[in-house]
Every structure is written in structure tokens, then in C-alpha cells.
C-alpha positions in Angstrom: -1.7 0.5 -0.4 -3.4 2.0 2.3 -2.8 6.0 3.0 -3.8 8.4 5.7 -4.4 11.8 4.3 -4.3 15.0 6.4 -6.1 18.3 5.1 -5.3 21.7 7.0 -8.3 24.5 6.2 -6.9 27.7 4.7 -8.3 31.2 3.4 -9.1 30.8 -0.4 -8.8 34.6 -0.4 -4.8 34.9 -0.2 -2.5 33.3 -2.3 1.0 31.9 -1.4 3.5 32.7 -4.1 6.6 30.9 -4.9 8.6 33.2 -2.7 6.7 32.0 0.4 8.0 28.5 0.1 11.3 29.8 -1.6 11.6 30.9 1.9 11.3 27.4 3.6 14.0 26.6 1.7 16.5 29.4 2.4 16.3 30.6 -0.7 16.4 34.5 -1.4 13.3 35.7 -3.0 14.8 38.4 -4.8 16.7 35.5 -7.1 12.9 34.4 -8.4 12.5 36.1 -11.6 8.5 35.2 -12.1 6.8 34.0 -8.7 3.9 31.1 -9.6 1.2 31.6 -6.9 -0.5 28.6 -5.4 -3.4 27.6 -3.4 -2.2 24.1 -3.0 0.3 21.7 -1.8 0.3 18.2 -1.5 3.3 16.7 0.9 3.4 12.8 -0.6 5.0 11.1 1.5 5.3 12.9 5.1 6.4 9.2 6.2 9.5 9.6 3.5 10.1 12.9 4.8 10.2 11.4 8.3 13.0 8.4 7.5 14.5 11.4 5.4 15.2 13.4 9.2 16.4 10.5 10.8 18.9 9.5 8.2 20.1 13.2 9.0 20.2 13.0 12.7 21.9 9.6 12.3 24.3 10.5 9.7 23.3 8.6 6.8 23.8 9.9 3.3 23.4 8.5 0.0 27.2 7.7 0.1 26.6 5.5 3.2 27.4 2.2 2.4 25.2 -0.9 3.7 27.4 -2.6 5.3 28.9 0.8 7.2 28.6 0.3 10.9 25.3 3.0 12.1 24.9 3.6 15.7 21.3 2.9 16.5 18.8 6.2 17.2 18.6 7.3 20.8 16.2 9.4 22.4 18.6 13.0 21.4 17.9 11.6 17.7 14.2 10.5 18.4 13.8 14.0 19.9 15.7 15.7 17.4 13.5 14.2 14.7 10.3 15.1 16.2 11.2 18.7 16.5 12.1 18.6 12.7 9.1 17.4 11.5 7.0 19.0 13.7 8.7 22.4 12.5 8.3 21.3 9.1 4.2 20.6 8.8 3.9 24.2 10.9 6.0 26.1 8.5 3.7 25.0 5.9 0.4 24.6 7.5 0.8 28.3 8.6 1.4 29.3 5.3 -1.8 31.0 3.6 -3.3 27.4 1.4 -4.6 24.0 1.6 -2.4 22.2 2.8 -2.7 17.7 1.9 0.0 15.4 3.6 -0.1 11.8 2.8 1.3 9.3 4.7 2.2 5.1 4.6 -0.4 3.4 7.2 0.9 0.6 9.8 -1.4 -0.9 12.4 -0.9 -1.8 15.9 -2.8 -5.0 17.1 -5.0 -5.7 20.3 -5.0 -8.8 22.2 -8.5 -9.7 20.7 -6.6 -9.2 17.1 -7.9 -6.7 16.1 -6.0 -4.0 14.1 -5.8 -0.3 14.4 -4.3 1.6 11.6 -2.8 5.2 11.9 -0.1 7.0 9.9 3.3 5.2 9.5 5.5 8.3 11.7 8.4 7.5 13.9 7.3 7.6 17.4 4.5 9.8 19.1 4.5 12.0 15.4 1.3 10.0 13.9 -0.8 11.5 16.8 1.3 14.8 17.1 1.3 15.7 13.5 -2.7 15.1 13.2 -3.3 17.8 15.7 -2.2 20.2 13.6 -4.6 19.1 10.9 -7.9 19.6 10.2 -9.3 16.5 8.5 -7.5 13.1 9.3 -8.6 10.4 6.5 -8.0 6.6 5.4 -7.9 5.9 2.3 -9.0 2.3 1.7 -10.8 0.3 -0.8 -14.7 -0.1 -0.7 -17.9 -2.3 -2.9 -20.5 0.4 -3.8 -24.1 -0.6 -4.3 -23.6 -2.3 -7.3 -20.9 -4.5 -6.6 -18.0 -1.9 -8.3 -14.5 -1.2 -6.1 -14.7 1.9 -4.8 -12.3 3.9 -3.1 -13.3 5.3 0.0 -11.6 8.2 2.4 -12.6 8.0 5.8 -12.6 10.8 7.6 -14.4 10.0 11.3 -12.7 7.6 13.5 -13.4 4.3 14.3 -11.6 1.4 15.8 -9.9 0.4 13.0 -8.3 3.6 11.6 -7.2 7.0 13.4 -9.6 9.9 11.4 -11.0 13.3 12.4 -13.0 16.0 11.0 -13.0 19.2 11.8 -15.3 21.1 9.7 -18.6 21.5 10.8 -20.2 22.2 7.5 -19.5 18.0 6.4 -21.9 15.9 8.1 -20.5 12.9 6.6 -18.3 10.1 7.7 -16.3 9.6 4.5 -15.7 10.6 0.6 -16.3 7.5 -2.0 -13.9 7.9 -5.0 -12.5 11.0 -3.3 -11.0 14.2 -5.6 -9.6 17.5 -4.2 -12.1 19.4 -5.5 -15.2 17.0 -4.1 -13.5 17.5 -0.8 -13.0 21.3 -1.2 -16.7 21.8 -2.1 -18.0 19.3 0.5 -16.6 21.2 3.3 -17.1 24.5 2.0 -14.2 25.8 0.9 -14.8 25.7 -2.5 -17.3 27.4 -4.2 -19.9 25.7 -6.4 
């Protein structure tokens, strides 16, 4: 399955303890009895996250039956929902670590075709949500040198895949067999 995955740049020097995100989750700090401190967070899957916020604004639960009658989303829901998960990637991309989202890819096709892919968001959030990021990949399957599948982040844009980059330091246009810590070092965040 192909994934889009979104890295936000953050100051190794701080940590973000448990109570930070306890926080985003209305929970009193105070009630944590031994805070874990972390430099990472990976959001898997932002897209799930996404149907999750609709379901809400719609009404859906886990006791709605499939055969219960659901009005169809209008643009108060639509707008609703963007809000949400806009508010959502901010209160964790300001927090203080690296922040990785990963989300399902669709494409749209041209009349010649061809097909663009880009994260699988409900409305204008693929292209909202990647402005907050810093690095925008795709995360698809290569053949290395030798013949041997490979796979192979993209992380510059092209016209088959939505991508940025925003770190100066990588002169690159993807990551072959990609790992945190390859990608942390390549763009100089980590240290050697």
C-alpha cells in the first residue's frame, strides 16, 4: 500500500514529556505519577483520524447500526471537520518533537490518464495539512541496481505524487529503504 508521510522539524534540545500530550487530551497532569519524555510521535493513520472527525460531526458511533438512516455531510460538517483536524496536526506539530503523520494515498486522474497521487484527506485537508509540514514523502516501491525491491520515500514533487522538502541541508530527491534515524541524520537533525 502506498503512504504519504509528513515530517515536521523540531529542536532536539527540549523534550516533550507525557504531560504535554496528557494535555491534548484533557487530562490533568498532576494525575501522572512518572512523566515518559519523548522526542517522537508517529500519527499512523491521519486519514483514520480524518473518517474518525466526520463520524463525529455526523453522529456516527460504534453503536450506529448499518442500516440506520445518516444524513449525508454538508458543508457545516465538511467545515467542521477541517477545523478539527487542522487543530489537531497544530497542537502537535507545535509541540517541542518530531513530529511523522502517515496517511492512505488516492490519485486523481488527468484527461491524458495520467495519475496524481496525494494524501487520502477529506476535502482541501491533503494540501492544507502539508503546509504545516516540513517534508511531504511517498512511500512506494522501487528495483535498486541489482534488481532487489526496494522501498523508496519520495520527498520532491513530481507529477505523479504530491512531495516537498524543506530542509536545505538534503540535496536529495528521495530515501531508498527509508528509517527514522537515516532521515534524521540526512537532514541534520540527528547527530552522527
Amino acid at each position: 500500500q502506498k503512504t504519504a508521510y509528513e515530517i515536521k522539524e523540531c529542536d532536539w534540545s527540549s523534550d516533550v514529556c507525557s504531560s504535554d500530550l496528557a494535555r491534548l487530551k484533557g487530562v490533568d497532569p498532576s494525575e501522572i505519577k512518572t512523566p515518559r519524555k519523548y522526542r517522537s510521535v508517529i500519527i499512523d493513520s491521519l486519514t483514520e483520524i480524518d473518517v474518525y472527525s466526520m463520524y463525529k460531526e455526523l453522529g456516527i458511533t460504534d453503536s450506529t447500526r448499518l442500516d440506520d438512516d445518516i444524513e449525508p455531510a454538508g458543508w457545516p460538517e465538511y467545515g467542521k471537520n477541517f477545523h478539527n483536524i487542522q487543530r489537531t496536526v497544530r497542537a502537535y506539530r507545535d509541540l517541542p518533537i518530531n513530529l511523522i503523520l502517515t496517511c492512505a494515498a488516492v490519485y486523481n486522474q488527468d484527461d491524458q490518464k495520467k495519475l496524481k497521487y496525494h494524501p487520502a484527506m477529506t476535502g482541501k485537508l491533503s494540501g492544507a495539512i502539508q503546509g504545516f509540514m516540513d517534508m511531504v514523502g511517498f512511500l512506494d516501491q522501487a528495483t535498486d541496481a541489482d534488481g532487489a525491491v526496494i522501498r523508496r520515500l519520495h520527498v520532491n514533487p513530481s507529477s505523479a505524487w504530491d512531495a516537498k522538502n524543506r530542509f536545505t541541508t538534503f540535496k536529495g530527491s528521495h530515501f531508498d529503504d527509508p528509517t527514522i534515524g537515516g532521515i534524521l541524520k540526512a537532514v541534520g537533525l540527528l547527530q552522527q
